[in-house]
Each structure stands twice: as C-alpha cells, then as structure tokens.
N, C-alpha and C positions, 0 to 999 in steps of 0.2 A: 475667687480662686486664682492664687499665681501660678500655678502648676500649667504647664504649657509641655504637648507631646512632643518629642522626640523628631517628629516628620516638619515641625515647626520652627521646634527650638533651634534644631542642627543643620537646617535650608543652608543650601552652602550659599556664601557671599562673593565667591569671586571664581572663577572658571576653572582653576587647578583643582576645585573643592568638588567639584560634579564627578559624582561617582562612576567610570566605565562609561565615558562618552568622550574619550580623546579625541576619537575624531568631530565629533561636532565643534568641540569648543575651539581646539586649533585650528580650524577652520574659519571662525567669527574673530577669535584674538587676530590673524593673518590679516582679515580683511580689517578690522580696525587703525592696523600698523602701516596698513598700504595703502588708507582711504577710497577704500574699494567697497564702501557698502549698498548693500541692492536696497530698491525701494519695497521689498516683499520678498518675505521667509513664510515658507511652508515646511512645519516641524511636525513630525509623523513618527508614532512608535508606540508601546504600550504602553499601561496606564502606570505610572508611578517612577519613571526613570530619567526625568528632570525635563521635560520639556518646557513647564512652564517656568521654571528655575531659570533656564538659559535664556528665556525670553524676557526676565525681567533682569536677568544683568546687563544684558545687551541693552535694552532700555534705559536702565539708568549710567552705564559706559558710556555711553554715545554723549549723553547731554552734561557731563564734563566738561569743565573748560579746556582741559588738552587730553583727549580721548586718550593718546599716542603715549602720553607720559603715566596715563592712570593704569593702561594696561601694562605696560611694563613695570614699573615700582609696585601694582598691586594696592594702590592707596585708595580705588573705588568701594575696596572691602568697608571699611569702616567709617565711609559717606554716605549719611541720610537725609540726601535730596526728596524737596515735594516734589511729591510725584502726582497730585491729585490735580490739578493742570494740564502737566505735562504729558502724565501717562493715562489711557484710557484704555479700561479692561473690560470687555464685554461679556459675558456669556452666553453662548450661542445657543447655549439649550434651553433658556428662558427668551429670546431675543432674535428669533426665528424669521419675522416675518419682510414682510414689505418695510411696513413702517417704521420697524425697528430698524433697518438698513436705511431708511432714508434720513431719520435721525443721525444717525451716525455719519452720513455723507456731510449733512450739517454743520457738525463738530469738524469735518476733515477743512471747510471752509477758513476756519477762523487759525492765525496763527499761535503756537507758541507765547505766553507769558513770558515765562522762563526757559534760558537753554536755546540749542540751534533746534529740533526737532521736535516734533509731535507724534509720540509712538502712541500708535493706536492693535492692543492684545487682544483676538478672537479666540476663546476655547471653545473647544468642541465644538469647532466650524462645520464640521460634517453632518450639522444637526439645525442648519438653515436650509429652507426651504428652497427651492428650484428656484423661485421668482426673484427671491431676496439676491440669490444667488447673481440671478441675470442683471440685476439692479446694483450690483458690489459690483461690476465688470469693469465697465467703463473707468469709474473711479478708481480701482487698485491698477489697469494698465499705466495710465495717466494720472499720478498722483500730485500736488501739490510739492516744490523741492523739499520743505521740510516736515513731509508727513513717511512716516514709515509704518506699515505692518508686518506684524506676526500673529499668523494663523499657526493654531496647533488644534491637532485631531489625532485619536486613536483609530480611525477606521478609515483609512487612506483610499479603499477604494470607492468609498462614496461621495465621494468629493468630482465636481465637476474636471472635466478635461481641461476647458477653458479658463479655469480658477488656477489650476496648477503649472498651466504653460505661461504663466502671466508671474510665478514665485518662483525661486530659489528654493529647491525641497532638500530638506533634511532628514536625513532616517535614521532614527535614536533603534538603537538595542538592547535589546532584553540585557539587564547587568548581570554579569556571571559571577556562580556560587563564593569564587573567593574573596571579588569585591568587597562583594555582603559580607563577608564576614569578618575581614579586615575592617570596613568600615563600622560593624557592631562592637568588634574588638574596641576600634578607638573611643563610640562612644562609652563604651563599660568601662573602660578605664578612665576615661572623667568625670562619670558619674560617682566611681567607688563603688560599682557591681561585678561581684565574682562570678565567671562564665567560665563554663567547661567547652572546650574547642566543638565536644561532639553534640554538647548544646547549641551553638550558634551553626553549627551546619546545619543541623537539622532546621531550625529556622529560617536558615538562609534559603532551603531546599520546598520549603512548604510555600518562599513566598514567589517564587516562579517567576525570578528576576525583575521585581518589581520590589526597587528602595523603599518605597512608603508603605507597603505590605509588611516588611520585613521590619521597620521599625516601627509598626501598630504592634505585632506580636512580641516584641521584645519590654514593650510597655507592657504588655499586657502579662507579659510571665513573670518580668522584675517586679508590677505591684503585687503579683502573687505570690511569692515566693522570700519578701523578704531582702530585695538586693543581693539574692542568691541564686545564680542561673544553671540546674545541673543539666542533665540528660534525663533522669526520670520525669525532674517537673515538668520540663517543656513536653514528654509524651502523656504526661497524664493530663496536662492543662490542653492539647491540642487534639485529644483523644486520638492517638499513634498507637502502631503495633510497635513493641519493644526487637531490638536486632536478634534478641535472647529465643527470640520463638521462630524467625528465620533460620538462624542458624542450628535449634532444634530439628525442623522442619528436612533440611538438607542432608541432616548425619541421619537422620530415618530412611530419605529417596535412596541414602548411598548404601543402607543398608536392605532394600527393598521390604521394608516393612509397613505395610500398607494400614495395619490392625493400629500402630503407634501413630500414623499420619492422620486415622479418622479422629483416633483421642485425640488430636492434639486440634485438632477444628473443632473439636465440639469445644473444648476447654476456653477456645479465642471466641467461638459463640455465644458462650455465658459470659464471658468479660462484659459483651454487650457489642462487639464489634461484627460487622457485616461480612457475609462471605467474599463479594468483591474486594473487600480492602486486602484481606488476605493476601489475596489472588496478587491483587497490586505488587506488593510488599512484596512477594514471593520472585518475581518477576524481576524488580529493581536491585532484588538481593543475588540472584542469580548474575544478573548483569555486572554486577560489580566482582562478581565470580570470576566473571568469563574476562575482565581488566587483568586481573592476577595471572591471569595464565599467559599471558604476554606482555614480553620486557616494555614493548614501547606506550603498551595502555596502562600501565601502574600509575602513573603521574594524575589518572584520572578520578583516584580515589582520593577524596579530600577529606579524609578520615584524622584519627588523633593515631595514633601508632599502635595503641595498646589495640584498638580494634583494626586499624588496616595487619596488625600481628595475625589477627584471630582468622578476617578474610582469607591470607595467605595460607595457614594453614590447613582451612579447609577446602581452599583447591586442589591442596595436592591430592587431597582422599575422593576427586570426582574428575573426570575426563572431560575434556571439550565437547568431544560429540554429545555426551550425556546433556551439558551446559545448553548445545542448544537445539537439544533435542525437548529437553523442560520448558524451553524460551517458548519455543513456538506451540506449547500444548499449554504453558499457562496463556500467550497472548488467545490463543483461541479461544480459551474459557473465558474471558474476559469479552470478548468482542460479542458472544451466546450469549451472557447472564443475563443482559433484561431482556432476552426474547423468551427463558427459561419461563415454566410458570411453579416447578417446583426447583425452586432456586437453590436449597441447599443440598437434594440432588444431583443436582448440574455441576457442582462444586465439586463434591466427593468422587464423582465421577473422574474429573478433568484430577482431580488430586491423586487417582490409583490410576491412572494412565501415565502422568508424571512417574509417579514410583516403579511401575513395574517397564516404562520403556525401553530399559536396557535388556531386559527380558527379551521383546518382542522382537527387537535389533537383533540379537544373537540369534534367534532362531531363524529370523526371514537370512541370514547371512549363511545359514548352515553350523555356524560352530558353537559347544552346547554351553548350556548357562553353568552359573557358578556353582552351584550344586553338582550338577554332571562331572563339573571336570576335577572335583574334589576326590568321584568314587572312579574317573577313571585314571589317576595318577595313585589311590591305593596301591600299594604292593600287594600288600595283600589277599588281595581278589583271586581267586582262580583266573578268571574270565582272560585277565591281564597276560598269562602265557600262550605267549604266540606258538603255534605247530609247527611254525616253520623251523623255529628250534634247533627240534632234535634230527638228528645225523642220520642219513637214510640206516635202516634196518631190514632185516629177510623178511621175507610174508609171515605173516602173523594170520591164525586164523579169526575167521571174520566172525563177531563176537553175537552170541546167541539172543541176544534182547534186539527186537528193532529201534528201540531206543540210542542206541550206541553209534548211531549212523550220524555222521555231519550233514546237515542239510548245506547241498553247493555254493548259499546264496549268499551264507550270512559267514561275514567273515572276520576280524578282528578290523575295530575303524583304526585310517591310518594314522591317527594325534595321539594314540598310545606309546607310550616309548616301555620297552620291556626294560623291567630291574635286570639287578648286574647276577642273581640268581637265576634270572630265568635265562640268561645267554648260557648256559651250562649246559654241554650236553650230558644226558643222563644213560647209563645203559638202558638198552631194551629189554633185557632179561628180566630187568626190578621192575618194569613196567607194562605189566600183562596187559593191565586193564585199561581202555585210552580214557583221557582224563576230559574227554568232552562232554560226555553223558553229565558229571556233577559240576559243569560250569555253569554258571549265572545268565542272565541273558545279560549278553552285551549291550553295550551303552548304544549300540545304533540299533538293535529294536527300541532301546527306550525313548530314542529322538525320535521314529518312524509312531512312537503313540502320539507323540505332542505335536506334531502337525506345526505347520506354518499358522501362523497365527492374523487376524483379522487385518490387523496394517498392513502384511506385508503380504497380502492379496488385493488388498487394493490399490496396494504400490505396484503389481506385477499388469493388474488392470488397467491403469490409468497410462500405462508405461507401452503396456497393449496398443489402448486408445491413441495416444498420441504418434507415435508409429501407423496405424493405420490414415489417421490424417495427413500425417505429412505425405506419407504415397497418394493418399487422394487428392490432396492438394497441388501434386505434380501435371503439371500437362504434358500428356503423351505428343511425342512427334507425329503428325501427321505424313502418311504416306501413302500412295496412291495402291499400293496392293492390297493393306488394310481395308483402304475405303472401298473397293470393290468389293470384299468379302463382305462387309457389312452392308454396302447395296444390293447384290446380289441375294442374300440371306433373308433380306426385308422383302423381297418383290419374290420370294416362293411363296413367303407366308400371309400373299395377296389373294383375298378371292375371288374379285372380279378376271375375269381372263383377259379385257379390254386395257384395265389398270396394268394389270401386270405386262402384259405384251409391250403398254407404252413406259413403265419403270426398266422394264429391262433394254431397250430400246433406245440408250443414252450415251453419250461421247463423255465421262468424266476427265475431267485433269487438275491440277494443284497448280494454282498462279498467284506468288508470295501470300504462300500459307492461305488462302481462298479456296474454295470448291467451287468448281463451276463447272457448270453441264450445258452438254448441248443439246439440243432435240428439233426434231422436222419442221413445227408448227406450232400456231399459238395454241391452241385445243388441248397438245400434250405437256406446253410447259403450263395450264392453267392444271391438267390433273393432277401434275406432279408438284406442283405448289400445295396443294390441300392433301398431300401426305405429309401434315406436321409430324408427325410420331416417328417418320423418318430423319427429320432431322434433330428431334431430340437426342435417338438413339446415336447417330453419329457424335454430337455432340458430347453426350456421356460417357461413350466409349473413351474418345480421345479428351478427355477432361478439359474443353473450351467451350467455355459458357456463351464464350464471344465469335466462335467461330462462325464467317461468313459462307451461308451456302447458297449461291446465284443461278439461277437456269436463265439459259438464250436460247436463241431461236435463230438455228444458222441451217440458211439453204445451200451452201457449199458442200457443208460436210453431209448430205441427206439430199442430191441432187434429185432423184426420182421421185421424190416424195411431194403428193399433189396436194396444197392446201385448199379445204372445202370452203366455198363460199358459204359466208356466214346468212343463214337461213332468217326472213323478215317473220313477224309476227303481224299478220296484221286484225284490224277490226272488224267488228261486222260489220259495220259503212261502206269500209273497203272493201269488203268480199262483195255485199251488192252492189256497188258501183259497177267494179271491173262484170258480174254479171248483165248487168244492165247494158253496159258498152259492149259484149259476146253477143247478147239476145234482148234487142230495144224492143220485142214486143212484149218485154215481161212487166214493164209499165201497164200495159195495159192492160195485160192476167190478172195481174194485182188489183188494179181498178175493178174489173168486173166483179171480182171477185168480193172484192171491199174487205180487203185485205190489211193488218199494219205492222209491216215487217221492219223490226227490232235495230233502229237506226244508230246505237250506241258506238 
C-alpha cells in the first residue's frame, strides 16, 4: 500500500509549518540563534498538537553542521539525516521500568557517531514508574555535554516534581477552531478535494483542538465521499444532528409551542440519535445565539455567511434573557441525564421548561403573558373603559339588581391605556343603565387565577433563605446590659435555690470582647462552671461561636465572704486509728471480744 494518512504525509518539516504553537517554536528557533540550548525540555499539552513534531525538528536542527544558518534559510526542511544513531526514541509506555532506564543510562554513556549531540525522545514520560523515575534523576540533572532530552507527556500532573525542576517545560495548546481549518483548507487544496467551509468547521469543532484528530476524520470523510467534502456528509458519516433541527427547535421555544418541540424529539429519536445529544446541540446552538446579540462576540462565529445570515436572524426573533434563561435549563438537563432512570422523561421535561420559561418569568415579575396582553390592548372589550371617564353627573337612582353594584376591590389594571373612543365623555341622560354589570372580568382577576408559578416561589424561598443567613451569620455586639438580661433570665429559671443564689451572685463585666465574672470562692466558680447551657445560650444570643466566658475568684470585690475549708474524706483505717489514739483501751475491747474490724 502507498497511501500514507494525512497526520503522516503533512507532519510539518520545519517550525513555521506547526500548526498554533507560535509560542513554543519561537521560543526553541531563539534559543538556537543564540546558542542558548538547555540540556532538557519537558513538552506538555494534549494529545495531537505537535509535541512530538517539535521534538524531532529540534533533534534533527541541532545536529546540522551550522544550526544558526539552517534555521534561518530553512534548509533543515528538506534534510534527511540518520538519525538511527544519533536519535533515540523511547516509549515510555512500553518501557517503564528500572531496567528499561538503566539501559538507557547505558546509551547516554557512549558518544555520538555522527553530529555534535546525542538527543535522546521519551513519550509518554508520565507513564514510568516511580523508581525508573528516581533512577532517570541523577542522569538527566547531570547529563554528559552532548546528550540532550526531550520528555513529552499528556498528563503533566503526573510527572514527578523532581523531574520537572531538573527541564525547561513547555506547555503546547489546544489548536484553535480556525487553525484547523485553515490548515484542512490547505491540505484540500493539494489534494484536489472540494470542501464546504461549514464542512471543515464542523470537523475542526468535533476534533477538540487536536491536529491529528482532525486530520483522521478528514481521511475518513474524503475516502467516503468521493474527494467531495459537504456539510451533510460529514454529519451523516459522524453521525451529527443537522443546524436544520436546532434552528427548528428555537422558532418552536420563541413561539412557546410545547406540542411542536415533543414532535420534534421524537422525530431526532427515530433518526436513531440520543436525547443527551440533543440537549448538547441545543445548548452550543443557543450559545452561538447569545454571540449575535453582541457586537463584540460576532467574531466568534466561525460560520460560512449563509449560516452565520440565518443565526442573526434568529436572534433578533428571541431576547437575551430568554437566551440565558434556555442556557441554564438545558445545562441542568444535561448535568441530570445519567442520574435519570427514565431518560427520555427527563428530557421532555427540561424541554417544556425551556419552552414555557418566558411564561414563568412574566408571571413571578407581575406583568401578564403574551396572550393577556393581546385581550387587554383589544379595543374592543367593554372591560377596556375606564369609569373614570365620564364627567361627574347628578345622582342617578341606585339601580334595582344587586348585581349592578361595583365591587371596591377590583378595579381596571394600570397597563391598560383607554382608546381614543373611550376618552369621550358621553351624556348621562343616554346612559341610564351603568355599563359594569355587562363587563367582562378584567384581566387582573384572570392573572389573580394563575398564580405565581413553581420557579418563582422557589426563587422568593431561596431569596427568603439566604437573607435569613446572612442575619444569622452576623455577630451581634456584645454589651453588658444584654448580658445581664440574658444572665439574669437564666438564674430564675434555676431550680436549685443554692444555684441560683450563687448564679445571681456575680460581678459581670466586658474586657476586649471577653466575659468575665467575678465571684466569692472556689465552690461558686466550680458551680457556675457546670452551667454549660448558660453559656451556650449566651453564645447564640450574641452569635459568637468563639466567644470567651472566664469566672475568677476575687476576694476584693466579695470582702466578707468566708471560704469553707475544704472538708477531708477519710478511711476506715483512719477513723480507727484517730479512735484508737481518743480511747487506747479499745485495743483491748476488740481483743476480748475477738473482734475484726474492717482495716481498708
């Protein structure tokens, strides 16, 4: 087979050619120009965006006979030095161990054949062992003049500390959408494959800024298709939802039609596609919504015209609020669906919450939906003439039906604006009968039927909630009249009369933000210690979790007050001893008696 892919054929040759990594490469061409190169590079970044690319130009730059002239002329491009000497490429994900590292030390022993240097390539460094690791150490600080490495890894954080303070690290970038597609452009044009721009976005967008992603699938659509690249093929070969059903989707939400938005899920559910992709799709299509509706995000639709035409248009027909008010009800659905266990439930759900949110907004706000405000800008409504109208007139007798009576309460809402008929006054003579009995019910009993709706009571709740936090979260000022009330209060609702006598019985004062109390003796600061419930309730009063409450023992302030000598316990040993030494003839009681009293 001579057919060679794309990620192969087009490997760039020379550092200009590296897709969206200006700064890496200008970087290594600088330090070439200025004979400033380190003896170890650590190259870190995603899978497919030239890391090892850069490592084998640099490799084969360097062992040029004038590095200095090859990078500027560019003449390393089209030199095919052995490198099978020179260059040694390892893989670390085969190559793990101790002993694989120590072979390799081996290799770093002996010089260069050919060339000043000895570049030694580790891929997927992050996938040697700990030991290997400790055993690479010494060698990569201290390396031999003409040995150089470059480690490259996708998973930068697994990589030793020690390993990384010892290299020059480089951090490659995700390559961005227009890259990609500039660079697909160029290669379709030297292949002789016709590409549709909204085809190669789309490509460039599925491969998630990864070159060699983006050029497998462009194989893979050109062999299918014939050296014909449109937009349908690439979503029918990548099995995509078409823009055709998003933008279905949107002119449904804008028109709150809920009945249109289930058919039209069930319809992408028979295609064979998943209710999360949907969801995706609906999300990223929103977002590029929400671009149009501000001058300075437009730039970020990388669209063909005919569709960035179509996006703008249908922004104009939906409001930002709306935009991200979908945003955040599709992202929710999406973050649920694998906890759902009836998934396309869960879906149709988050899909008529989408639709009717504008609904739900107008109501928790007060002003009525789009239906309401259609019957109350009618002219033609009775309900619509205002009483205030007409021009006072003489008493009128008061009209025989209780019916006829205005109730106080209900009165015309004030977003009514009266027709230029109804600002006319009319004689009262033509107007016996008053005209409120055959009015309609006004539009604010119809809003007082619909009630606020489930959002916007759990918005009024959580709004509750957080308000009553943040006051509890305050800590009150402590101050000493407070603190009496709340001692005082505690020591009525004491039962012992002894406790209470000595709780109330206390010198308080405030010494930077401390409590501290005085009292006669040790006996009353040991009782008043073991009324923890006291200083809880202090504590929660004044919301200080940390607040310090200290009792002393001051004979100044409590002059008269006599401390009891603390009372011994003693043994029975001791009680007959001291008896013994009272009355020494009780030895001899005992004895007659042949007595054996209890020595413990």
């Amino acid at each position: 087979m001579s057919y060679i892919v794309s990620a192969r054929k087009y490997r760039p040759q020379r550092f200009e050619d590296v897709v969206g990594q200006e700064h890496i490469t200008s970087t290594l061409k600088n330090a070439l120009l200025t004979d400033k190169l380190a003896h170890a590079f650590l190259f870190c970044g995603p899978r497919g965006v030239g890391k090892t690319t850069c490592a084998r130009l640099l490799a084969k730059v360097i062992n040029m006979p004038d590095p200095k002239a090859a990078v500027q002329d560019g003449s390393y491009a089209e030199t095919d030095i052995d490198i099978s000497m020179n260059i040694v490429e390892l893989d670390a994900a085969s190559n793990n161990s101790v002993e694989h590292m120590r072979t390799l030390i081996e290799q770093v022993r002996f010089q260069p054949q050919q060339g000043k240097y000895k570049v030694f390539i580790i891929d997927e460094v992050h996938m040697l062992s700990t030991a290997a690791f400790n055993a690479f150490l010494k060698t990569l600080e201290e390396p031999p003049p003409y040995a150089i490495f470059i480690l490259a890894t996708t998973e930068k954080h697994k990589i030793l500390p020690t390993i990384m303070s010892r290299c020059q690290l480089y951090d490659f970038r995700r390559i961005q959408v227009p890259d990609i597609i500039q660079q697909l452009e160029s290669i379709a044009q030297q292949e002789g494959v016709t590409a549709e721009h909204d085809a190669l976005y789309t490509i460039a967008e599925k491969a998630d800024g990864a070159m060699r992603d983006a050029l497998s699938i462009y194989d893979r659509i050109s062999s299918a298709t014939d050296r014909e690249i449109s937009y349908k093929s690439v979503v029918d070969n990548l099995n995509l939802l078409d823009y055709d059903y998003f933008f279905r989707a949107v002119d449904l939400i804008v028109k709150e039609d809920g009945p249109g938005l289930l058919l039209l899920l069930e319809e992408i559910l028979a295609n064979g596609f998943e209710g999360d992709t949907f969801m995706n799709g609906l999300a990223k299509h929103l977002r590029n919504l929400m671009y149009c509706k501000q001058e300075p995000t437009l730039h970020l639709l990388q669209l063909s015209d005919a569709l960035k035409e179509k996006f703008l248009n249908q922004s104009q027909t939906i409001s930002y609020g709306t935009i991200l008010t979908t945003l955040s009800l599709a992202n929710r659905g999406d973050i649920d669906y694998p906890r759902a266990k009836d998934k396309r439930l869960h879906i149709e759900i988050t899909l008529l919450k989408i639709c009717y949110a504008n609904r739900a907004h107008t109501i928790a706000d007060g002003t009525p939906p789009a239906s309401e405000k259609k019957k109350l800008t009618n002219p033609t409504a009775p309900a619509a003439t205002p009483r205030t109208a007409q021009p006072p007139a003489s008493p009128a007798p008061a009209p025989s039906t209780p019916r006829a009576t205005t109730p106080p309460d209900i009165a015309p809402p004030p977003a009514v604006t009266p027709s230029p008929a109804a600002t006319t006054p009319s004689p009262p003579a033509q107007d016996p009968t008053p005209a409120v009995p055959k009015a309609t019910p006004t539009p604010r009993a119809k809003s007082k039927i619909s009630g606020p709706s489930i959002s916007s009571i759990d918005d009024l709740l959580s709004q509750a909630k957080e308000e009553v936090n943040s006051k509890a979260n305050e800590a009150k000022e402590l101050t000493l009249e407070e603190l009496l009330t709340i001692w005082n209060e505690y020591a009525e609702s004491i039962s012992s009369p002894t406790t209470q006598a000595i709780v109330k019985n206390i010198q308080l004062k405030i010494v930077e933000n401390k409590v501290v109390g005085a009292v006669p003796s040790s006996i009353a600061k040991e009782e008043i210690q073991q009324e923890t419930d006291l200083y809880t309730k202090i504590r929660d009063y004044f919301n200080q979790n940390d607040l310090m409450i200290e009792i002393e023992v001051d004979r100044e302030l409590f002059p008269d007050a006599i401390e009891e000598p603390t009372r011994k316990l003693y043994t029975s040993k001791e009680k007959y001893d001291h008896l013994v030494t009272v009355n020494p003839d009780l030895d001899a009681f005992i004895d007659t008696l042949d007595l054996k009293p209890d020595q413990d």
